[in-house]
C-alpha positions as CSV (number, residue, x, y, z in Angstrom):
1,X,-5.4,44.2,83.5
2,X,-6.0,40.3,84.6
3,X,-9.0,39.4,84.6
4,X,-10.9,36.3,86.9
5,X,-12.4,33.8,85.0
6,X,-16.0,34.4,86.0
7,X,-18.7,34.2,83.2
8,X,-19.2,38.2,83.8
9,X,-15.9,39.0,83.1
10,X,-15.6,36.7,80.1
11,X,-19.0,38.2,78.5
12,X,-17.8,41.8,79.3
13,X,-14.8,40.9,77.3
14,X,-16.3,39.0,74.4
15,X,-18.0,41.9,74.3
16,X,-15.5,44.7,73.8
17,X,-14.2,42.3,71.5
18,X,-16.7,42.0,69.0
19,X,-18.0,45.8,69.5
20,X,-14.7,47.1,68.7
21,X,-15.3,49.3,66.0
22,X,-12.2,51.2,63.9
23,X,-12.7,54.7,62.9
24,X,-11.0,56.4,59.9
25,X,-9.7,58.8,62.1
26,X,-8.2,56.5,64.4
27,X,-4.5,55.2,64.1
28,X,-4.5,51.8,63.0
29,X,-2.0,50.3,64.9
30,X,-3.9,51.7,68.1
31,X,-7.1,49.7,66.8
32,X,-4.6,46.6,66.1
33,X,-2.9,47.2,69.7
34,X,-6.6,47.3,71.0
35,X,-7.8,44.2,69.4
36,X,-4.8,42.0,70.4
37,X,-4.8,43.3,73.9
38,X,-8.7,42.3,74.2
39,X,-7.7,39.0,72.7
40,X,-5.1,38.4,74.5
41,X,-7.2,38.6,77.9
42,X,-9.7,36.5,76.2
43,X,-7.2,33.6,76.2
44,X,-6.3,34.5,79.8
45,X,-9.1,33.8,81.1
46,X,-9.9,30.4,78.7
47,X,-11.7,31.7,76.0
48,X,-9.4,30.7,72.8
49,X,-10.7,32.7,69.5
50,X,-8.8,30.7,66.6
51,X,-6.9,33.0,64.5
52,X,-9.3,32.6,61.1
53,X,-12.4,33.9,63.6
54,X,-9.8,37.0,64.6
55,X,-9.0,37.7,61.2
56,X,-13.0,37.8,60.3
57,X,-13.8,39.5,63.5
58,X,-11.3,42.3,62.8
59,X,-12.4,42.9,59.5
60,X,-15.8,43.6,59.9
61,X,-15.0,46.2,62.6
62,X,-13.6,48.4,59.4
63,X,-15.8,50.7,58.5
64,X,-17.8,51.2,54.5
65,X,-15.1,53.0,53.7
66,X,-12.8,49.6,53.7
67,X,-14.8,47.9,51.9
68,X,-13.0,47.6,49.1
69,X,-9.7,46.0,51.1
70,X,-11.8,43.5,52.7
71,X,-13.8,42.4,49.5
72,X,-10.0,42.2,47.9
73,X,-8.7,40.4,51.5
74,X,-12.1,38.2,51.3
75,X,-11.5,37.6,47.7
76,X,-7.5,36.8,47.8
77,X,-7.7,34.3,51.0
78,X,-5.8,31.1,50.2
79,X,-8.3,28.3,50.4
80,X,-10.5,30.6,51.7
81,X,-9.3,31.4,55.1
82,X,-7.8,34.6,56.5
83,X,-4.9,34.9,58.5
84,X,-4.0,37.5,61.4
85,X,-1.0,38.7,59.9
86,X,-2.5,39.2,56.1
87,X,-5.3,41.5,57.8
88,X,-2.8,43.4,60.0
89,X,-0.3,43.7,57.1
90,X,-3.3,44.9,54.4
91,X,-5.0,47.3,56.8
92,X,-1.6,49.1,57.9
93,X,-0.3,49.0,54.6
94,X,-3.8,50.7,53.6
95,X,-3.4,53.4,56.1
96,X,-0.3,54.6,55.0
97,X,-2.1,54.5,51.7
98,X,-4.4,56.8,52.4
99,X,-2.3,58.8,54.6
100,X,0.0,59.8,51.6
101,X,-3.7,60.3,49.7
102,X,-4.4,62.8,52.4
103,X,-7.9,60.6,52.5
104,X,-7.6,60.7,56.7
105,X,-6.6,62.7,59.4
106,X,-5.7,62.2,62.7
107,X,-2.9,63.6,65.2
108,X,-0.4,61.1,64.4
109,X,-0.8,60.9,61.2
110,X,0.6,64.3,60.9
C-alpha cells in the first residue's frame, strides 16, 4: 500500500512500527516480513530509520521469553552496534531452535 506523505499517515506508520509486537506462536519470518514491509513504507514516505535503530527496534518487540537471545545479541554486537541481518539471522535461527525443542506451536510450524 503507498502511502501520502501527510504527518497522519507518517505517525500511523511510526506507530505500527514501534507497536509491532512478536508472539511465540507466530511464524517468524511473518513478523520479519511485517517489520520490513512497515519499514519499507516508512522510507516511502521520507522517514529513514537507520539500520542500528531497526535492529534495536525489532528486538525489543520479542517477547520475555527471548530474552536470553537478545541479552546474548546485545552482549555479542561488534562495537556495540546491531545490525539487521545479525537480528534476522539469530531470531530465525532461534525459531527453528525451538521448533525442533517442541517449545512453540503454530500452523506452520507443523
Amino acid at each position: 500500500m503507498i502511502q501520502k506523505e501527510t504527518p497522519r499517515n507518517k505517525a500511523l506508520l511510526v506507530r505500527q512500527f514501534v507497536k509491532l509486537e512478536y508472539k511465540d506462536e507466530q511464524s517468524m519470518m511473518e513478523n520479519l516480513n511485517n517489520f520490513k514491509r512497515l519499514g519499507n513504507q516508512l522510507n516511502k514516505v521520507g522517514m529513514k530509520v537507520e539500520h542500528e535503530m531497526q535492529a534495536l527496534l525489532l528486538i525489543s518487540s520479542l517477547p520475555e521469553s527471548w530474552d536470553t537471545l537478545v541479552v546474548t545479541l546485545s552482549n555479542s554486537a561488534p562495537e556495540g552496534k546491531l545490525t539487521m541481518d545479525t537480528v534476522s539471522d539469530s531470531l530465525l535461527n532461534e525459531e527453528g531452535r525451538r521448533k525442533e525443542r517442541g517449545s512453540i506451536s503454530y500452523s506452520e510450524a507443523k
